[in-house]
C-alpha positions, 0 to 999 in steps of 0.5 A: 381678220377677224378673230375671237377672245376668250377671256379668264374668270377668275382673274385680276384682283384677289381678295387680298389684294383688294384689301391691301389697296383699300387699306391705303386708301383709306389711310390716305382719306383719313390722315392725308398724306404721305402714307408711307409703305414698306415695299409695293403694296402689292407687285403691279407698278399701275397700282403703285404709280396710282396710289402714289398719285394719292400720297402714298409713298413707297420705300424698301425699308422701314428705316426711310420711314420717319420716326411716328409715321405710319408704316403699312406693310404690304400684303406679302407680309414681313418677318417678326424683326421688321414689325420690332424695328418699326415698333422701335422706330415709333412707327404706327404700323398698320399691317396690310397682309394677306391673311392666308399669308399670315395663316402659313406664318402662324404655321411656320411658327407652330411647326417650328416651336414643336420640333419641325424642320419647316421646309418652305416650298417657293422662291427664295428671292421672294418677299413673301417667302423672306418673310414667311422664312424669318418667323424661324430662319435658324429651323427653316429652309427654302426648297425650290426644286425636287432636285433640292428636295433630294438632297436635304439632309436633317434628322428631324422630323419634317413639315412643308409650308408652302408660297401661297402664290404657289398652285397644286402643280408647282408644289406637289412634284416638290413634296413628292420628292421630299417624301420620297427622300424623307420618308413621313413628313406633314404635308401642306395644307390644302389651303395654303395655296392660294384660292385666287392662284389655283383658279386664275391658273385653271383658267389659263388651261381652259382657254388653251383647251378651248383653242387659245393659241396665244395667251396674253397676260397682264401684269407686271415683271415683278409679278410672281403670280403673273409670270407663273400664268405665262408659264401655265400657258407654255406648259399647256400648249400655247404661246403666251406673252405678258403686257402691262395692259397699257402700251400699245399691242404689238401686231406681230404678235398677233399674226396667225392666232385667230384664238386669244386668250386674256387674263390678269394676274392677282394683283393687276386692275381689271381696267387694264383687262378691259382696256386691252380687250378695246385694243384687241377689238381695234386690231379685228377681234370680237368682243370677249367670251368669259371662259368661267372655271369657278366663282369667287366670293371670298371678302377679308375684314380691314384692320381696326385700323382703318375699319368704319364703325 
């Protein structure tokens, strides 16, 4: 059979994330090992096995972290105690977050300090929302769902932060029915969803549109943004699936899709796009068709830290 692939643009690799992994990296050239992260670095178990090749060492809490090491914190952020109880530990810490994260950190802190009750729109098992919500965790809540959103009760006034790893789809159903329910609230900025989500999700849409039946998605199972990418995809039409973009393909998932698409989530290497795209053409499919939706040219300066004169 012979079949084609369309292949999304933007994907793979976030400015953010781009950051985060150069900022252990050059730690690691710098110092040496171990390099010690609080949680992945970023949410790809390929990353994290790579850089761990290199010396980094990740733990959960920065009470692992031996006293006057260096602590990067990953780039989903972290609440005020933890940098308090690493800078009470000794820890040099080095801080790898994204800076929008940092950017809806900074307004969960104003809208609080001003009266607000900030209702964060997200997932609240996620890390970057548990740090977000602990900047103000006695005036913040998390709303998951419109349903949620209806029955919150406050006589404050309202202001809606969001995940950034959230898009305009998964967030406007939600403060629509805050408002609703509320009356005035403050919106959420427009950028506080993230450049890099929107656009990897547009493209999901656009190879659907373009006759993708299936859609695979490379990423991890922990990866909030790639598993969201498999939901776009169903939502949109066609089956999706996600890989790890290094196991072998499972031909009967194949069968009957003569329209592939491909995509990688934000915190996932290209070299696994590229070597899944060896693998498709293996099973009988042309070389990829980039189906483009928007350029990407956002860079985010390293901290003094790490940053070469």
């Amino acid at each position: 059979m012979t079949g084609r692939v369309l292949l999304a643009a933007p994907r793979s690799f976030c400015a953010g994330v781009d950051r985060a992994i150069e900022i252990v990296e050059r730690l690691l050239e710098q110092h040496g090992p171990p390099v010690y992260v609080r949680h992945q670095i970023v949410h790809n178990e390929h990353v994290v096995r790579r850089l761990e090749g290199l010396g980094a060492v990740f733990v959960e809490d920065e009470s692992e972290i031996p006293e006057g090491e260096i602590c990067v914190l990953s780039a989903h952020g972290v609440a005020p105690s933890v940098k308090e109880n690493a800078r009470e530990r000794g820890l040099r810490i080095v801080d790898a977050t994204c800076p929008l994260v940092n950017k809806v950190h900074a307004e969960a802190r104003r809208y609080a300090d001003s009266g607000h009750l900030v209702a964060l729109v997200g997932h609240a098992d996620h890390v970057e929302v548990i740090g977000t919500r602990g900047e103000r965790p006695d005036n913040t809540i998390v709303i998951e769902s419109p349903e949620q959103a209806r029955e919150l009760e406050t006589d404050k006034p309202v202001a809606v932060i969001t995940q950034t790893t959230l898009s305009l789809d998964d967030v406007a159903p939600i403060v629509d029915a805050l408002e609703d329910h509320l009356g005035r609230l403050r919106r959420p900025a427009a950028d506080d969803i993230c450049y890099a989500t929107q656009n990897r999700q547009d493209a999901v849409k656009a190879m659907v549109d373009q006759g993708a039946s299936l859609v695979l998605v490379i990423g991890s199972e922990n990866s909030s943004n790639a598993k969201r990418l498999v939901e776009v995809a169903e939502s949109a039409g066609a089956q999706a699936r996600l890989i790890d973009g290094e196991s072998p393909l499972d031909h009967e998932q194949l069968i009957g899709h003569e329209i592939v698409g491909l995509t990688a989530g934000a915190s996932t290497p290209e070299e696994l796009v590229r070597a899944t795209a060896v693998r498709l053409a293996e099973r009988g499919y042309d070389l990829p068709e980039e189906i483009t939706v928007a350029r990407e040219d956002v860079h985010f300066r390293l901290p003094k830290e790490v940053a070469r004169a």
